[in-house]
C-alpha distance (Angstrom), angle and dihedral (degrees) to the residues before:
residue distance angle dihedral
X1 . . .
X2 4.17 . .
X3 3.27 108.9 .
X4 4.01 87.7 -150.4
X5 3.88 106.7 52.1
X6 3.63 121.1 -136.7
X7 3.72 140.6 -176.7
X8 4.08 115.5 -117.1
X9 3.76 120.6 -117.2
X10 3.64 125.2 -117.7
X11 3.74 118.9 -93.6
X12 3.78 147.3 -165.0
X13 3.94 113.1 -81.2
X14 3.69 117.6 -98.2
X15 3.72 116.7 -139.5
X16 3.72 118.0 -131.7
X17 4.39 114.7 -110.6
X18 3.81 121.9 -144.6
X19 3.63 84.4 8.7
X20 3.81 91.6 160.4
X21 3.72 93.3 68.6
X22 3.73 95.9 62.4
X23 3.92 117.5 66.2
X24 3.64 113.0 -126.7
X25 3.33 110.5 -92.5
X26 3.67 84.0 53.3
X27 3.88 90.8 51.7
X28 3.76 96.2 46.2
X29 4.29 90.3 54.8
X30 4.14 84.2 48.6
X31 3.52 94.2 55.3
X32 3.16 93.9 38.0
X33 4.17 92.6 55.3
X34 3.75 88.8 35.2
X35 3.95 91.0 55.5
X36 4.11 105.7 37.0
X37 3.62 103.2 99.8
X38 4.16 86.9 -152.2
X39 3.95 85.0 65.3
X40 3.19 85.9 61.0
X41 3.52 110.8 43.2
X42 3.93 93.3 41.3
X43 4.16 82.5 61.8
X44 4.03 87.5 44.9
X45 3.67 98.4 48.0
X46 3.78 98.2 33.3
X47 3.53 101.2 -109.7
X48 3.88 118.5 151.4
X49 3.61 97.8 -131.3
X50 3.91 137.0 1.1
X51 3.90 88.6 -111.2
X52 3.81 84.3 80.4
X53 3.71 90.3 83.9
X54 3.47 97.9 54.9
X55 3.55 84.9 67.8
X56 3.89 95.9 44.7
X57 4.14 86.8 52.8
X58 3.72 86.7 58.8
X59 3.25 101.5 47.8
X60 3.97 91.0 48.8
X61 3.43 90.9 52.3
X62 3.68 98.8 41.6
X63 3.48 101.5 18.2
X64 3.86 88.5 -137.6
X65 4.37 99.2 168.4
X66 3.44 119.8 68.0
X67 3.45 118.1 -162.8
X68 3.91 115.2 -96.7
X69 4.08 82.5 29.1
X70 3.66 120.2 160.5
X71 3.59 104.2 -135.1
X72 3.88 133.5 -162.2
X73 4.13 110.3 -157.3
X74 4.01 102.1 -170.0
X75 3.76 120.8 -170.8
X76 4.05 76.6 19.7
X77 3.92 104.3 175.7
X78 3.04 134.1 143.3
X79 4.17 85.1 19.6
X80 3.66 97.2 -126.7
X81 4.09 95.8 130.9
X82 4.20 87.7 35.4
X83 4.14 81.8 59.1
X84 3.61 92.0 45.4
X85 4.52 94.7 47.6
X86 3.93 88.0 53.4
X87 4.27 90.3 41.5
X88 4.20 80.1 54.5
X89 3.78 92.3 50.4
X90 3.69 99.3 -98.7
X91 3.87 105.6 163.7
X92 3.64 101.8 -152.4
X93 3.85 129.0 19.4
X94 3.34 126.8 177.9
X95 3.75 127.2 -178.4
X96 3.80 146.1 -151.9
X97 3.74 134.6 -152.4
X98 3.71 143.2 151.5
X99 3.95 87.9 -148.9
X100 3.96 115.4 66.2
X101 3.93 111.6 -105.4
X102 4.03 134.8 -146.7
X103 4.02 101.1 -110.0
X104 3.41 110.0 -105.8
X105 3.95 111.5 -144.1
X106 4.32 100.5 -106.4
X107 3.46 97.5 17.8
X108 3.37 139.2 97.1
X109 4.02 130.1 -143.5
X110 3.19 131.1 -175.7
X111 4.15 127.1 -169.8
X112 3.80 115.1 -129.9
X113 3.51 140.2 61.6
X114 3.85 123.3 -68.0
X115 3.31 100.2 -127.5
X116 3.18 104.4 64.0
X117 3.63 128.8 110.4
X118 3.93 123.8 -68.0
X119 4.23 85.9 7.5
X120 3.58 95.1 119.4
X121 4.02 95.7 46.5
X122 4.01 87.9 44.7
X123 4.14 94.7 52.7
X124 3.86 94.0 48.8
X125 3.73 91.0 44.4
X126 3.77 78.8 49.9
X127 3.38 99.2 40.3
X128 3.81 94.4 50.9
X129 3.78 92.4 -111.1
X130 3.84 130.3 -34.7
X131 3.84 124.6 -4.1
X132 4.32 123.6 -113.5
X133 4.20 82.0 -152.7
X134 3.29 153.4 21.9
X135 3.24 123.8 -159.0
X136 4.10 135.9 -159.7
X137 3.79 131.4 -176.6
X138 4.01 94.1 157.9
X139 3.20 126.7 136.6
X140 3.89 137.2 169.0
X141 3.79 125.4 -126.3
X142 3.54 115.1 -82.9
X143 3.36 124.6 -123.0
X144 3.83 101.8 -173.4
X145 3.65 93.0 -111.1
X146 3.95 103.3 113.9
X147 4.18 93.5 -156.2
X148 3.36 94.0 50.2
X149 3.84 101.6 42.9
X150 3.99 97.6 46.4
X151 3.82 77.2 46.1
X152 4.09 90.8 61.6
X153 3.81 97.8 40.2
X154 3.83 88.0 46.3
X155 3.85 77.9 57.5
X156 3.08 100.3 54.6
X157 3.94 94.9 39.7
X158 3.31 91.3 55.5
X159 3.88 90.6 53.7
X160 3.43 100.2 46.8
X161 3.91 89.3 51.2
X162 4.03 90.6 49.6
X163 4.17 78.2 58.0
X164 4.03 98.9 49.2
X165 3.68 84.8 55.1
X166 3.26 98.4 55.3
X167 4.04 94.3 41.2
X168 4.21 103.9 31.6
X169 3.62 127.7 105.4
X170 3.59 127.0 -135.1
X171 3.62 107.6 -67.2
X172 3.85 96.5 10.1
X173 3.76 122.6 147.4
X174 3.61 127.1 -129.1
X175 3.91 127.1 -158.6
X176 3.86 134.0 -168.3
X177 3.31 137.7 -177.3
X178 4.51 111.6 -124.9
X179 3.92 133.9 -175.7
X180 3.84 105.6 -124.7
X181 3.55 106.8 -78.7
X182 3.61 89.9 79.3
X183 3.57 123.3 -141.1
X184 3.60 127.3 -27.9
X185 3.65 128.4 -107.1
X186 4.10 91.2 -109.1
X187 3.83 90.1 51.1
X188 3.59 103.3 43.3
X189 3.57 91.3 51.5
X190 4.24 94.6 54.3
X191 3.96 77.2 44.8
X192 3.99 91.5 59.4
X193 3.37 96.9 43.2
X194 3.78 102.6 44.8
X195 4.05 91.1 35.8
X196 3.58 133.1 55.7
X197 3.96 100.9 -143.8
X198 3.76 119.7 8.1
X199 3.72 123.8 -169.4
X200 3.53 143.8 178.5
X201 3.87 125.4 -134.5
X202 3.69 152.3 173.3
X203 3.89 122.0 -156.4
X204 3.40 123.9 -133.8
X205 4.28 81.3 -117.3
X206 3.56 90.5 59.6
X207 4.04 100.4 96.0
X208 3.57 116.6 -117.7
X209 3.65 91.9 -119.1
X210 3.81 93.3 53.7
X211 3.42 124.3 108.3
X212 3.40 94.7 -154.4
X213 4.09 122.5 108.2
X214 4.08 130.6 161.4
X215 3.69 139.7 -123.0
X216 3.56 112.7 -135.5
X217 3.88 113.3 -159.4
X218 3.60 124.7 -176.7
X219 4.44 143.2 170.6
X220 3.70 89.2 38.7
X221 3.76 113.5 -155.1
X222 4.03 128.1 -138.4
X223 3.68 87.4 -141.8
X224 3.36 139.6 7.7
């Protein structure tokens, strides 16, 4: 894997062969693989899936991981953004995932769910004390049905945010994957009091037909 991240360039369009023996839903997600330039790269530069430069366009732009960070990866699988916090110089990463995950040499995963009891006390002990950020690519399984999926991911935003407060040090950033809508009003206002500048983002990796969008948080505060 690079050791200095980098996002792909665009390319000509490659035309699908034998296209006739797929059916079309089946050609459309070929030439869709075929022609993402992220595919590509994330093959090139060792990455385990192109989602890892979603996370590498944030940090340019924000320049969220320090080096010798302490970095929570939750909903961590397949370890694509855990690769991409120790290429940026993070010092400890540790992540979390229902699913099992492929170690990841300097990382740390653990299989369960991250709410569950005694979590929080095992990643700082873990971590070597408090974390600088938290990070969150999860997302439910859509159903199709706009209300209720930005109604899941908001759930899930919501907890994961409930968790960096717990877990963050002073001036620690948090970051969580949204479906366009943004956050909602109860959210955003937890984010503004615990943060000092909250933003909301889409990376260039984020597919234009993608619903999907982040909220950037950074300065946390201890209190209020």
């Amino acid at each position: 894997m690079s050791q200095n991240p980098s996002v792909p360039p665009r390319r000509e369009a490659v035309r699908l062969k034998n296209a006739r023996k797929h059916t079309p839903s089946s050609q459309a997600w070929l030439a869709r693989q075929l022609n993402d330039p992220y595919v590509q790269a994330a093959r090139t530069q060792g990455y385990r899936s192109r989602a890892a430069f979603k996370l590498i366009e944030l940090d340019e732009k924000y320049k969220l991981i320090t080096k010798g960070a302490r970095v929570v990866d939750l909903g961590a699988a397949p370890g694509g953004w855990a690769q991409v916090a120790l290429a940026c110089g993070a010092a400890r990463v540790v992540g979390v995932d229902l699913l099992p995950i492929i170690p990841v040499a300097g990382a740390d995963f653990i299989e369960g769910d991250f709410m569950a009891p005694g979590m929080e006390a095992r990643l700082t002990q873990m971590l070597g004390g408090r974390a600088d950020i938290v990070l969150s690519d999860m997302a439910p399984n859509t159903t199709g049905h706009v209300a209720t999926d930005h109604i899941r991911i908001m759930a899930l935003a919501e907890t994961a945010l409930e968790f960096a407060v717990d877990i963050l040090c002073p001036g620690g950033a948090f970051v969580a994957k949204l479906f366009q809508g943004g956050a909602e009003r109860e959210m955003l206002n937890t984010l503004k009091l615990r943060f000092c500048s909250v933003r909301h983002a889409k990376p260039p990796a984020s597919r234009k037909d993608s619903k999907e969008m982040y909220v950037v948080a950074t300065g946390f505060r201890m209190t209020p």
